[in-house]
Structures are given as structure tokens and as C-alpha cells.
C-alpha positions in Angstrom: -5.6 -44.7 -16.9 -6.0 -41.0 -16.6 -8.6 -39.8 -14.3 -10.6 -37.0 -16.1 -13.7 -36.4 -13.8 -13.5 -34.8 -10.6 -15.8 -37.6 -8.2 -17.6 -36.1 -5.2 -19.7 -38.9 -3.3 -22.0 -38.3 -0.4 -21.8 -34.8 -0.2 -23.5 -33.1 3.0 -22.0 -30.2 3.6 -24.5 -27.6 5.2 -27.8 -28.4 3.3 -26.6 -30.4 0.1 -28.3 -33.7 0.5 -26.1 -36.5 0.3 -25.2 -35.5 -3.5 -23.0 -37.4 -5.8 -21.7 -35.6 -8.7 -19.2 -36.0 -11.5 -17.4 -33.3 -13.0 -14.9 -33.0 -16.0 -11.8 -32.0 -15.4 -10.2 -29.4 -17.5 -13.2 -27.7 -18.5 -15.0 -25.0 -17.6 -18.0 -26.0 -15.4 -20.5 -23.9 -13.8 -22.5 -24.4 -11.0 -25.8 -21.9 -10.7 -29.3 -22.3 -8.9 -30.9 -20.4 -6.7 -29.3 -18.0 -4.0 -28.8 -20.4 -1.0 -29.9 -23.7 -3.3 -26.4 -24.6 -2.3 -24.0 -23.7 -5.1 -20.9 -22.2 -2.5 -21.7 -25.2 -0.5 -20.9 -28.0 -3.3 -17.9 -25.5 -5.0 -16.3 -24.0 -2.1 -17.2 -26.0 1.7 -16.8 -29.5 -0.4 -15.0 -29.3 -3.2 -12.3 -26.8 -2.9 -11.5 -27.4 0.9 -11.2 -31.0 0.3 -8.6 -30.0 -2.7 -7.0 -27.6 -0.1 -6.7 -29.9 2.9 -5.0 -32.7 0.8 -2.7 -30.3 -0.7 -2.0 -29.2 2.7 -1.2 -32.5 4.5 1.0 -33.1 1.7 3.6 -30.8 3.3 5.8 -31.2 5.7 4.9 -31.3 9.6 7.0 -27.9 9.8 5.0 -25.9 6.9 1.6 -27.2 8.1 2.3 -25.9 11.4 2.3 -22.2 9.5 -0.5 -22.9 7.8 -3.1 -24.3 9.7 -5.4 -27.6 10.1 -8.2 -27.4 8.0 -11.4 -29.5 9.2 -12.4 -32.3 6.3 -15.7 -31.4 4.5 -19.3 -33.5 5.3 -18.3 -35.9 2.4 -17.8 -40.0 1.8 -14.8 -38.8 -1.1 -13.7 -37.4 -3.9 -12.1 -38.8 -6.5 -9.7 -37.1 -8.9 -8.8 -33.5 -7.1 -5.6 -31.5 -7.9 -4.3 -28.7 -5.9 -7.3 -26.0 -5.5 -7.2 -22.3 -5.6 -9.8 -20.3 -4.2 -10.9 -16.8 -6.1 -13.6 -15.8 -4.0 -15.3 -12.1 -2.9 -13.6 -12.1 0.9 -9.8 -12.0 -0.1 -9.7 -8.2 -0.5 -7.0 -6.9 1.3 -7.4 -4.0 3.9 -4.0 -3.4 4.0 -4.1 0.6 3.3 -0.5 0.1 1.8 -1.7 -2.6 -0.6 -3.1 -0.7 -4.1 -3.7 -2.6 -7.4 0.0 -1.8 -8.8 1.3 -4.5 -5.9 -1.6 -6.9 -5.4 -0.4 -7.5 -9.1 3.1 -7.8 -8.9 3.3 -4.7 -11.4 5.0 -2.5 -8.6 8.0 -4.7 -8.1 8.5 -4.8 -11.9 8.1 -1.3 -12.0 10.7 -0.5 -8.8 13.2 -2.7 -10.2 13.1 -1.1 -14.2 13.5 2.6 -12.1 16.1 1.1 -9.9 18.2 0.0 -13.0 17.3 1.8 -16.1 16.0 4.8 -14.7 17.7 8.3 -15.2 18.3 10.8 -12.5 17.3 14.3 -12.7 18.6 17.3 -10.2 15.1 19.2 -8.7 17.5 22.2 -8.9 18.2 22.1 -13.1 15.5 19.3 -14.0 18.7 18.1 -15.9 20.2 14.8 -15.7 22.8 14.3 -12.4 26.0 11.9 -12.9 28.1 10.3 -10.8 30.9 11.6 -8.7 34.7 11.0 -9.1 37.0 11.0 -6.0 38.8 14.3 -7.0 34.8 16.2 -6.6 34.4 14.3 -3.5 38.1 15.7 -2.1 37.4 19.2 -3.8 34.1 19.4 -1.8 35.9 18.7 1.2 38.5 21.0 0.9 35.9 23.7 0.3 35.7 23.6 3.9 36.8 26.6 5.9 40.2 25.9 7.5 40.3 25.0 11.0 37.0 22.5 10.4 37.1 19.3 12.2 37.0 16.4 9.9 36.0 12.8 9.8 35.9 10.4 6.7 33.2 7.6 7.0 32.5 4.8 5.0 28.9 3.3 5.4 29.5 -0.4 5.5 26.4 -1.2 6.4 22.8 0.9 5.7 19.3 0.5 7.4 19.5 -3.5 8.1 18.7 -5.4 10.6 21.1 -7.7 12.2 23.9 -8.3 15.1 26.8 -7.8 12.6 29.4 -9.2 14.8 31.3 -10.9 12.4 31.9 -7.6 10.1 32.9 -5.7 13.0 35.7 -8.6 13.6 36.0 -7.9 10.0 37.1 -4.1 10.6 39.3 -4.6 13.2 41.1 -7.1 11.7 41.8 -4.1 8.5 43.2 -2.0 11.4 40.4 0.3 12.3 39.9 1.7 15.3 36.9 3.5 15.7 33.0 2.9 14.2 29.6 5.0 14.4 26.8 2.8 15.2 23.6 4.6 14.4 24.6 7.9 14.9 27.1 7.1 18.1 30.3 6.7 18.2 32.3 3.2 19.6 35.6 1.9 19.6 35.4 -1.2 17.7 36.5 -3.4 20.7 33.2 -1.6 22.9 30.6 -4.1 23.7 28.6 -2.3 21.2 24.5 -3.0 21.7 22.9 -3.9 18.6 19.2 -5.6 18.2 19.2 -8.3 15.8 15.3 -7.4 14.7 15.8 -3.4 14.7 17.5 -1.8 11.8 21.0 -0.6 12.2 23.5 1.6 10.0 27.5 1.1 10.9 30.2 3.4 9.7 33.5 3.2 10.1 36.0 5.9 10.8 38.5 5.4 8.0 40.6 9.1 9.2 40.0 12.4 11.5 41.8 14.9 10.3 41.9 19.1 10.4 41.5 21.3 7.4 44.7 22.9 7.0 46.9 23.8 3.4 49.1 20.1 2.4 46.4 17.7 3.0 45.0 16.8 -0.4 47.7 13.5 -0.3 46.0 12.3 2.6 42.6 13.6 2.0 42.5 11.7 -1.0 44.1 8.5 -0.1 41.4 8.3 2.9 38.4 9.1 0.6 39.7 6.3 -2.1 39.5 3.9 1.0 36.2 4.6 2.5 34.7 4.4 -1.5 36.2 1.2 -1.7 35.0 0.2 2.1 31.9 1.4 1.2 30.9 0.2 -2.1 30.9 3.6 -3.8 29.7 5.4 -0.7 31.4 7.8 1.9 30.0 10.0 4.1 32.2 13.5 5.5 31.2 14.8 8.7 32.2 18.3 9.6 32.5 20.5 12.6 34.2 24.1 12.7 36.1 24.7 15.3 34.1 26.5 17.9 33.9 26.4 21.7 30.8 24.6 23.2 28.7 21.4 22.1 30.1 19.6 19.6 27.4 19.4 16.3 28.4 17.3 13.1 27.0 17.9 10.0 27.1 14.8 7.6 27.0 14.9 3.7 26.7 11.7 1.7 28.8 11.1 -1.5 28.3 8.3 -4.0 30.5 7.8 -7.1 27.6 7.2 -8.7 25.2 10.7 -8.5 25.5 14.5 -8.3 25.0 17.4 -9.2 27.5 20.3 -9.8 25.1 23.0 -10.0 22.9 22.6 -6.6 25.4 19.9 -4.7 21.9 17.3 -4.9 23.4 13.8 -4.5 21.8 10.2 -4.3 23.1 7.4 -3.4 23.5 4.1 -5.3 19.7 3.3 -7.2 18.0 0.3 -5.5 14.4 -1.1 -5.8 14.1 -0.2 -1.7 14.0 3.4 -3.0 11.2 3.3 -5.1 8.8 1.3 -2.1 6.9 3.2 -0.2 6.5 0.3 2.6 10.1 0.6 2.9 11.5 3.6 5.4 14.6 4.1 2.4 11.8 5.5 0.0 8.6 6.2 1.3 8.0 10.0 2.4 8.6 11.1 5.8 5.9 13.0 6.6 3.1 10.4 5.6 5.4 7.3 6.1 4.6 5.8 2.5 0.4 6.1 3.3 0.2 8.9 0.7 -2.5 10.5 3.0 -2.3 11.8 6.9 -5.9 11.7 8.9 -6.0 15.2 11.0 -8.2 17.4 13.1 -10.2 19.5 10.6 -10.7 23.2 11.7 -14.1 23.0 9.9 -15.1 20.1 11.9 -13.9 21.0 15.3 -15.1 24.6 15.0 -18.4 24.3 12.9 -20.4 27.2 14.0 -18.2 30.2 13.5 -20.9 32.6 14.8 -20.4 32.0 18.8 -17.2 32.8 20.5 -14.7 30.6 21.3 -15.8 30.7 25.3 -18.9 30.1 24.2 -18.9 26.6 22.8 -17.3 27.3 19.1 -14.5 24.7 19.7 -16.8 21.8 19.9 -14.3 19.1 21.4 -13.7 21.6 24.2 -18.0 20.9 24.9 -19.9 19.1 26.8 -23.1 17.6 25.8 -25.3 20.3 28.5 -23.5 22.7 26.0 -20.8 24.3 29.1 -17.3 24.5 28.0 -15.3 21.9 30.0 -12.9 22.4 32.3 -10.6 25.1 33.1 -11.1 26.1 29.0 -12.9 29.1 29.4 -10.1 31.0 31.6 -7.6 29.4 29.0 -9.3 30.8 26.1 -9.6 34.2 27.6 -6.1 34.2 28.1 -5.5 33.6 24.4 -7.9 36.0 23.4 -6.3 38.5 25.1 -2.8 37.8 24.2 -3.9 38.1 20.8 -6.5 41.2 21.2 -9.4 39.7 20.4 -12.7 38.6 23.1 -13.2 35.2 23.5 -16.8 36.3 24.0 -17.2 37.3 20.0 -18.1 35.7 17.5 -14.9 33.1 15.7 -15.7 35.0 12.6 -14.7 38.0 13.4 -11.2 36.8 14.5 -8.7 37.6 11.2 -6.6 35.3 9.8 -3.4 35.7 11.9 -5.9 35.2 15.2 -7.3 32.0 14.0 -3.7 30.8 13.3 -2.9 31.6 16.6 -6.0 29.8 18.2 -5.7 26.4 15.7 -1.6 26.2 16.0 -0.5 28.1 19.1 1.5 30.9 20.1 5.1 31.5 20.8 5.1 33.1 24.1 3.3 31.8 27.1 -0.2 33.3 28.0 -1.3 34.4 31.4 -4.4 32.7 32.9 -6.4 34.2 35.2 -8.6 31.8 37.8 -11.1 32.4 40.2 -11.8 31.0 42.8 -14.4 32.1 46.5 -12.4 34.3 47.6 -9.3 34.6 45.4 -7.6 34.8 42.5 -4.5 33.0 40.9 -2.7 33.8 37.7 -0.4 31.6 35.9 1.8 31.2 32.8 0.3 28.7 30.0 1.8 27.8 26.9 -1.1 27.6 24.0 0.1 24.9 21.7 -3.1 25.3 19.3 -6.4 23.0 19.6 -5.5 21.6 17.1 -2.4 20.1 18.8 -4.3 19.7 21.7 -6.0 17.3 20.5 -4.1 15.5 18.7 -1.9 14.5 21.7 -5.4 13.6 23.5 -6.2 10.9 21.0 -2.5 9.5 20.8 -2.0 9.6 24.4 -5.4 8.0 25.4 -5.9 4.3 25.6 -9.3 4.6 25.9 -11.4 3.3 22.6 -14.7 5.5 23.2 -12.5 8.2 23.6 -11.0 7.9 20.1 -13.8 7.5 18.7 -15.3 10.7 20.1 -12.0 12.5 18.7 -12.6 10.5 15.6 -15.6 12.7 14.2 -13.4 15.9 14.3 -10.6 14.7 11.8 -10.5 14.1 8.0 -7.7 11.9 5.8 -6.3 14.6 3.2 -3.7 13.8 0.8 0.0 14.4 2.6 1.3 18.0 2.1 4.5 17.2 1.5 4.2 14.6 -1.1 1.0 15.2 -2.3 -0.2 11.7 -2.1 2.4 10.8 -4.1 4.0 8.8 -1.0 8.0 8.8 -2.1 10.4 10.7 -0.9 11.3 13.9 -3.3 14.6 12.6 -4.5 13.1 9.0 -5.3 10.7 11.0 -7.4 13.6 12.8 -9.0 14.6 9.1 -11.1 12.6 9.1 -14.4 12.0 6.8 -17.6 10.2 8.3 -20.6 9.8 11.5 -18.8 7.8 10.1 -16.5 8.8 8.7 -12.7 7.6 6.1 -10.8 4.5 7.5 -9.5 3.6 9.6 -12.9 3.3 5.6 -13.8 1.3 4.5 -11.2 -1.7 7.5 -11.8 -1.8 6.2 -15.2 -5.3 3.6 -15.8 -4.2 0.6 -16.5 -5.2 0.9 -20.6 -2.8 3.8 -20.1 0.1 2.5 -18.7 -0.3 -0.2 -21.2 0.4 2.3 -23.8 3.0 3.7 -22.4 4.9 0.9 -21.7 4.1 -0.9 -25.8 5.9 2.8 -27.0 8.5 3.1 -24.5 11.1 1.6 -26.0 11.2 4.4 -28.6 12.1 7.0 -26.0 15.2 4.7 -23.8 18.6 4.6 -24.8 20.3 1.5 -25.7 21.9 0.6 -22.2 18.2 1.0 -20.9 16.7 -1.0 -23.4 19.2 -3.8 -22.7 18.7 -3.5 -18.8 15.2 -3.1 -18.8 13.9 -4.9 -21.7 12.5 -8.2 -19.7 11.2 -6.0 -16.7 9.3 -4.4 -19.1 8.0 -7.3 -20.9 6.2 -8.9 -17.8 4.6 -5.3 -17.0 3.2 -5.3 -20.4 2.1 -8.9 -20.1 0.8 -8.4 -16.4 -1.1 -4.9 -17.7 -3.0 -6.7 -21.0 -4.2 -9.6 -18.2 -6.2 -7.1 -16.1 -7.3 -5.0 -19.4 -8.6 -8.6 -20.7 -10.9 -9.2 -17.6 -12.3 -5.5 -17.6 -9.9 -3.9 -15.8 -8.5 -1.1 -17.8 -10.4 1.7 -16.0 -8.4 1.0 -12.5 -5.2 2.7 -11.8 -2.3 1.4 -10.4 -2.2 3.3 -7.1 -5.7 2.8 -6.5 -6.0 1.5 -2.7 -7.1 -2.2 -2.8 -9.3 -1.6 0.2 -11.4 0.5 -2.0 -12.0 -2.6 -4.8 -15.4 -4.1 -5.2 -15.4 -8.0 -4.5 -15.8 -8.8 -8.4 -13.1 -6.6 -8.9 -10.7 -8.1 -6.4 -12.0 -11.3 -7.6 -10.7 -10.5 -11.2 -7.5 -8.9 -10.3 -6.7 -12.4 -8.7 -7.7 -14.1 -11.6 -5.8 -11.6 -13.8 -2.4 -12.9 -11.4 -3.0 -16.4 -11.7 -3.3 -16.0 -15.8 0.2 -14.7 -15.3 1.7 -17.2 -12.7 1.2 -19.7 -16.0 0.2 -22.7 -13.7 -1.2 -26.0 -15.2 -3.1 -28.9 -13.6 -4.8 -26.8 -10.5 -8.2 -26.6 -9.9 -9.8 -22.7 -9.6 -13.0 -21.9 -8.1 -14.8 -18.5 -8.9 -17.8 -16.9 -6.7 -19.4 -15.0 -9.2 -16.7 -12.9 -11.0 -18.9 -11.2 -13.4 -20.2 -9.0 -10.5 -19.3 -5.0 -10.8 -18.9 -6.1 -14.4 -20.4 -4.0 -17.3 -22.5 -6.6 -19.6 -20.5 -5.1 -22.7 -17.1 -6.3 -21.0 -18.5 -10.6 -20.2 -16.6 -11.2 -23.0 -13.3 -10.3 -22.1 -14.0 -12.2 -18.6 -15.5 -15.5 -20.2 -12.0 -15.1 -22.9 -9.6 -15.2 -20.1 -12.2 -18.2 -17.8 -11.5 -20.1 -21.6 -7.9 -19.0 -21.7 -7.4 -20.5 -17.9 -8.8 -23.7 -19.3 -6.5 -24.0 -21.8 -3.8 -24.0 -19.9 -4.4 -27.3 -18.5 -6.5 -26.2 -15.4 -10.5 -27.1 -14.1 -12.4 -23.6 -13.9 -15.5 -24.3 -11.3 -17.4 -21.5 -11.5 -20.5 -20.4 -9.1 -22.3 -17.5 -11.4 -25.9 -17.0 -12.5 -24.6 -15.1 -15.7 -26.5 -15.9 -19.0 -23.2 -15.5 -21.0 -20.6 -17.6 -18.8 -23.3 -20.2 -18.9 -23.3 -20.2 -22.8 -19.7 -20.6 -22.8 -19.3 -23.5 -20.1 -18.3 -27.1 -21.0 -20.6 -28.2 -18.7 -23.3 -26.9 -16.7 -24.7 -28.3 -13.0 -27.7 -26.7 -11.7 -28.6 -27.0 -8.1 -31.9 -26.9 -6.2 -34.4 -26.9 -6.8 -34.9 -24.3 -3.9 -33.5 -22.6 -1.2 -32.3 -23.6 2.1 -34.1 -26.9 3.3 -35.5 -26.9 0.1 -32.3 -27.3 -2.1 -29.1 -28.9 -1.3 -29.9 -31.5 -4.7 -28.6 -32.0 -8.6 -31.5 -31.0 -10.3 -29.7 -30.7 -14.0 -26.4 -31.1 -15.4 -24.6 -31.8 -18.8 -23.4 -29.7 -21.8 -25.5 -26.1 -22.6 -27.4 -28.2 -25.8 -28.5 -31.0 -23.5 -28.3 -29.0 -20.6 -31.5 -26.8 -21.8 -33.3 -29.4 -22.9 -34.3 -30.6 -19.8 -36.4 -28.7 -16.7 -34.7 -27.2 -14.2 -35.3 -23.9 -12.5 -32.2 -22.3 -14.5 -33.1 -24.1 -18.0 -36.9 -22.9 -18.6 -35.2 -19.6 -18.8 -32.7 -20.4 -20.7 -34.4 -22.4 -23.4 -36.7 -19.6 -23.5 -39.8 -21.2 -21.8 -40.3 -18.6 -18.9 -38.6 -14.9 -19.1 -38.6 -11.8 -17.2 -40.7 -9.4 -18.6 -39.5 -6.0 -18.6 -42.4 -4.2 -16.7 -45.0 -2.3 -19.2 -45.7 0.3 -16.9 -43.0 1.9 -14.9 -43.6 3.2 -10.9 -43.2 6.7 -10.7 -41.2 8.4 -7.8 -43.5 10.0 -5.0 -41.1 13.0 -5.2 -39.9 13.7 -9.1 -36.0 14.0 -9.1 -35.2 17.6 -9.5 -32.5 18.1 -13.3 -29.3 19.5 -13.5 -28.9 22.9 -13.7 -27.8 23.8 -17.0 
């Protein structure tokens, strides 16, 4: 017979006192009491790691060994457990790459409808770019001067890690000779080093030829086989004849994008482009972070009304208040090269001289030392405090040190992206008018209306491709507006979520992984939550239950207790003083009864709302108007 109760016998886990308890399976139970009546202790230290350890040991020796042995719970048994899944407070991430658009899933939907149905657009026209054909490809070569060096590559292999022995066997077997391994060049028979676990791009030398009148024949049968080598793909490398070192300059060429007008080109659309954790599409400048922590001018020079001598650049202090070091001398010198006196005041110093003072100089500056008896002068190149200290704190190993540094710098939104943290040209590939990270700035109620009206604004070909990418966006982005979401945006950092918004987004994903038979545990989700949205949490608790799944539930909400199946109410105090079952069953029996949680239920005790408020010592001061 089926087993539809969840059995916990002797349960002693920190101060629950040798409970037994039945609970229903596929309902939705909760569990409330008092803070520290024990509640976490029966849900999450018994119950769910019991779930999890047996789910574990059910693997094989290999996986556990990735996972972990978890210790078994203070507890005779229990009866009757399915696979658990914990939704708790502590799993935030601090990842400062992870934002709500990925802890979702929603990202990689989103990367992979750009990557196949978006559109790209030249910066240069803001009109759409198409692919190249081999004769544009040979015409842009031959644009070349005559007399300019020439080699045809054909990238076989772009960004990835790996030995690739086998494909360079591969290439000398077609007849090549020669290959450029990250930027150097080998002879395909060369003991060429490669690390399996760095990331490697190999490019073989399909032809090295000169610019010169009668070449298109060959030009052009070369071209044809590095595009075919290369999947689409070949890269010309030019050098002009000149005495001296010799100095390359590549230009990528895709049958796939360009533009006429301005010469942009992109290579083949891939869902790497559009990550910034990935080195293909994040920005440069900010590697994919979106924001770059620096030394703030304001902060390192506060008081602008001493002279820079004096104590103005505060890092450059000690704590008696003398400047340290050899800094004085130093900052004379700079002064004087760019007529001003240290001695004065920093305000006085115009623009152009604070430049000088923050970022450096060009030339070297002389310093002048003294010493007892002598004097020494010698030639110092100002980089800029600024730099200055920024090669302090990433040359240093020492912690208190950093720290110190620390104070003086502020996280600002990346200059060159503008927080954006794509590369321009990924940002360049639009759908609806919009690209990828117009998308991810939308709220999530937003997006959600985008994405219902796109459909109206793609082509044919794009609603074909993207049709079921879009679907599960749409279906992922009505999940976290039913639990109360809707305000968040999708590049919002996930380090910066409240717990009972974590909490939700979590339960939003598991809605969407469609999984039946589990058994979830919730600390409180309705926390962070505005009373007017519990119903759109307790709908999608329900709509988890219907599924096919047990929803255990630790919450002191009035509402989520109305809609349980079944309620068990722990106590009937705190600590030492809890730890027991003092009431359970259905809400209608469950209020008949006296329990610390029912009496103000059923209405016998309440909190009154106070009749005479406190008044501040200080009244608040309004708003100007």
C-alpha cells in the first residue's frame, strides 16, 4: 500500500524532545511556534537532512565522493521520505557575476534567442550588417598597397582549451606546412607547447603571398580554402614592405557579417558572445563585472584647502600627520615641473595641474634631496597617485595593508561599457530594437511584456528559430511575477537579494524544473514580502503541491497558515522550554484547540495596536517643498 505520511520517530535533534510526528504527504504543511521553540530543528536538522543523506547514499561511491558525507540526524526513523530540497535564507550566492537573469536560467534563454535569431546592426550606420561573400573578402585584400606582405589564415580552432594533437596531425596530413599558435608562428612538425587547461587559438597558414597585379586566381582559390578550413572564417594578416621589425596587422572575415560602409565585421553569432563570464563577450575593461573599484580623487585628497606637501594626499600620511617618506621632495618636484607650490593650497591648482598630480606626467621630474651636508638631484618619473597606489595594493601581500588602501577607492560603473558589461559589438545584435542588455534593465513585469508582444515585431525566420526560446523566458518570467517578484530586474546582482527574495527566486526555479514526488522545505518565504502580494506566494506554495510534491513550510504568517493542509505547532517555549508537539491537524480543528499559535488565531488573545503612540525625543524634520 502507498505510504502517504511522512513518519519521524524519536526525534532529538538540538532541543526537540524525543518527538514523534506524522505528516501528510503531498500537502502543504506548516510548521510555526515560537522563535527557537524548535521549528528549523524538526523541518530542516531532522527532516530534510535525513531526506538528503538517503538520497545521497543512493549514488554511486564516485558521486558521493563530490558531494560530501552528511552526518545522520538525532532520530530513531523516518518513515516515508522522498528526495528533499532545501529553500532556505543562506543559499544566496555572492558570486558578484551571479544577477537574477542567471540564478534563473533566464540568461541562457536569452543568449541563445540573440545568438540565433538576433539581427546585427553596424555602430557606424545603426543599419543592419550582412554577411560577406568571397569576392568582398578578395576585393578587401587586394585593396592593399602593392608590395604588402601577405598571409591567409584559417582559424581552426578559437579560444579553447585543449592539447589538439590530433587536429594538428589532421593539418599535416591536408599538406600544410606552417600554423600560428596563439599569436606565434610553428611549423606543424615543431614540438609545439600547448596547456591542456589554458585556452588556445590555432590557425593555419593556408598561403603567403605578395601583392602584386595577376593574383586574384590565387588569391581567391586560397581564401575559398581557409573559409572552408575555417567554417566561414579567415583571417588576412598584412605587413608593407618596410625595413626593420616585422609588425602584422590581422583583420577577421566571416561569410556571415559586414559592413560595406565602415568595414565592422563579426564573426559567426554564438551564445559565448552574449556571456559576460565568458572572455568572447564580456567587456575588456571590466572583464564582464560591469563595475571597476578605483582610487577616488575625493577620497584620497579630501581636504582641498592644504597643499599637497602638506598632508592633502591622505594615503601619502601618517597618522602624527608628517608626509611619509621621501614624498615631500617628490611632490615639490611636481609642483615645480608643473608651476605650481606644493606648499598651496590643492584648490588653487587648475584643472590641467590636478590632472598632472592624479595621472602623471610625460617627462621625468627632477628631485631635489637633502641631506647634512649635501645635496643630490635625480630624475623621477611621476606616474600619478593615483597609479601609485594602485600598484601598492596589487603588489602588496599584506591584508592590513589592503585594507588601509581600501578606504580610498569607490566601485563606479565601468567607463567603457557603462555597466553594461559586453563587449560593444555583442551589444551591436538586436531583437525588437532592443539588445541583450536593453533586456536585462527591464523589471521583470517588463520584460514579461515585452517578450508576450514580441512576436509582432520578428520576422518569420526569427519566429521559427526563436519561438521555444522564447516560450520558456515567458514561462520562467510569469513564475517570479507570481511569487512577488515583478519589481527585480534581471541584471540585478544576486548578492544584493534579501534572503526571502533569494528564497522565492529558488522557489520560482523549482516551479519551472516541473519536478513531482520531492519533498521542499521553506524557512519563512514570506519575509521582504509586501502583505498585499501573500497571495501570489501562498498560489504558487499550492501550485507546488499540485504538482505531486510535500511543501514543509517553517513561517509564522497568518495567511500561509489559512491555506495549509495541515498545521503543527511547536513549543510551547523557547529553547529548553520547547523542542515538543503542542498542536497539529487541519486549520478548523487546528484552532480549536490551545496552543500558543491557535489562541491567536481563533481570536482568543490579539495584539492590540497601541492607543497611544511614543513620540520621538527629536521630531523628524519634513521635506523641503
Amino acid at each position: 500500500m502507498a505510504q502517504d505520511k511522512i513518519v519521524v520517530v524519536g526525534a532529538r535533534e538540538n532541543n526537540l524532545k524525543n518527538i514523534t510526528v506524522e505528516i501528510p504527504r503531498d500537502k502543504l504543511v506548516v510548521i510555526t511556534g515560537l522563535s527557537g521553540s524548535g521549528k528549523s530543528s524538526l523541518a530542516f536538522d531532522t527532516i530534510y537532512a535525513e531526506g538528503q543523506r538517503r538520497y545521497v547514499e543512493s549514488l554511486s561511491a564516485y558521486a558521493r565522493q563530490f558531494l560530501g558525507q552528511m552526518d545522520k540526524p538525532d532520530v530513531d526513523h523516518i518513515e516515508g521520505l522522498s528526495p528533499a530540497v532545501s529553500i532556505d535564507q543562506k543559499s544566496t550566492s555572492r558570486n558578484p557575476r551571479s544577477t537574477v537573469g542567471t540564478v534563473t536560467e533566464i540568461y541562457d534563454y536569452l543568449r541563445i534567442l540573440f545568438a540565433r535569431a538576433g539581427v546585427p546592426y553596424s555602430p557606424a550606420t545603426g543599419k543592419p550588417i550582412e554577411r560577406q561573400s568571397t569576392d568582398q573578402v578578395v576585393d578587401a585584400a587586394l585593396r592593399l598597397p602593392e608590395g604588402t606582405k601577405l598571409q591567409v589564415l584559417s582559424p581552426v580552432v578559437r579560444g579553447r582549451k585543449g592539447e589538439y594533437k590530433k587536429e594538428l596531425q589532421e593539418i599535416q596530413q591536408a599538406g600544410y606546412v606552417r600554423v600560428r599558435v596563439d599569436g606565434t608562428m610553428y611549423e606543424v612538425t615543431d614540438d609545439i607547447p600547448m596547456d591542456r587547461y589554458k585556452q588556445h587559438t590555432i590557425e593555419v597558414v593556408v598561403d603567403r603571398l605578395v601583392i602584386k597585379e595577376g593574383l586574384e586566381r590565387r588569391l581567391t582559390d586560397s581564401i575559398e580554402a581557409a573559409l572552408k578550413m575555417g567554417k566561414g572564417l579567415v583571417t588576412l594578416s598584412s605587413q608593407k614592405s618596410s625595413e626593420g621589425a616585422e609588425e602584422w596587422h590581422d583583420e577577421l572575415f566571416s561569410e556571415h557579417y559586414s559592413c560595406p560602409v565602415s568595414g565592422f565585421t563579426m564573426p559567426e553569432l554564438e551564445p559565448r558572445m552574449f556571456s559576460f563570464n565568458s572572455p568572447f563577450g564580456a567587456c575588456p575593461d571590466c572583464t564582464g563585472l560591469g563595475t571597476k573599484t578605483e582610487f577616488d580623487p575625493d577620497l584620497v585628497m579630501p581636504n582641498k584647502k592644504i597643499g599637497l606637501r602638506d598632508g592633502a594626499i591622505v594615503p601619502f600620511v601618517y597618522k602624527s600627520g608628517d608626509t611619509k617618506e621621501w614624498w615631500p621632495e617628490v611632490l615639490d618636484a611636481v609642483g615645480r615641473a608643473i608651476g605650481f607650490d606644493a606648499k598651496r593650497p590643492v584648490f588653487e591648482l587648475n584643472e590641467e595641474q590636478l590632472q598632472s598630480v592624479l595621472y602623471g606626467l610625460e617627462d621625468p621630474v627632477k628631485v631635489m634631496m637633502k641631506y647634512s651636508r649635501a645635496e643630490r638631484s635625480f630624475s623621477y618619473t611621476w606616474t600619478g597617485v593615483v597609479e601609485i597606489l594602485r600598484k601598492k595594493y596589487e603588489s602588496t601581500e599584506s591584508e592590513w595593508v589592503k585594507r588601509d588602501l581600501e578606504q580610498y577607492m569607490r566601485t563606479k560603473p565601468c567607463p567603457a561599457c557603462g555597466g553594461r558589461r559586453l563587449k560593444p559589438e555583442t551589444l551591436a545584435v538586436k531583437i525588437g530594437g532592443l539588445n541583450i542588455a536593453d533586456v536585462t534593465v527591464m523589471s521583470v513585469s517588463d520584460a514579461l511584456e515585452f517578450f508576450t508582444h514580441v512576436e509582432g515585431q520578428l520576422s518569420a525566420r526569427q519566429k521559427a528559430i526563436g519561438e521555444r526560446a522564447v516560450k520558456e523566458i515567458i514561462e520562467r518570467l510569469r513564475f517570479l511575477n507570481d511569487v512577488g517578484l515583478s519589481y527585480l530586474t534581471l541584471d540585478r546582482s544576486a548578492t544584493t537579494l534579501a534572503g526571502g527574495e533569494a528564497q522565492r527566486i529558488r522557489l520560482a526555479t523549482q516551479i519551472g524544473s516541473g519536478l513531482m514526488g520531492c519533498l521542499y522545505v521553506l524557512d519563512e518565504p514570506s519575509i521582504g514580502l509586501h502583505q498585499r502580494d501573500n497571495h501570489r506566494l501562498i498560489d504558487t506554495l499550492l501550485r507546488l503541491r499540485n504538482l505531486g510534491n510535500t511543501v514543509l513550510v517553517v513561517e509564522h504568517d497568518e495567511d500561509t497558515m489559512r491555506a495549509a493542509d495541515w498545521l503543527i505547532d511547536i513549543g510551547p517555549g523557547a529553547g529548553e522550554h520547547g523542542g515538543q508537539i503542542v498542536n497539529e491537524g487541519p486549520y478548523g480543528e487546528f484552532i480549536k484547540k490551545d496552543s500558543p499559535t491557535s489562541v491567536f488565531l481563533n481570536g482568543h488573545k490579539k495584539i492590540e495596536i497601541p492607543a497611544v503612540r511614543r513620540r520621538p525625543k527629536t521630531p523628524c524634520p519634513l521635506p523641503a517643498q
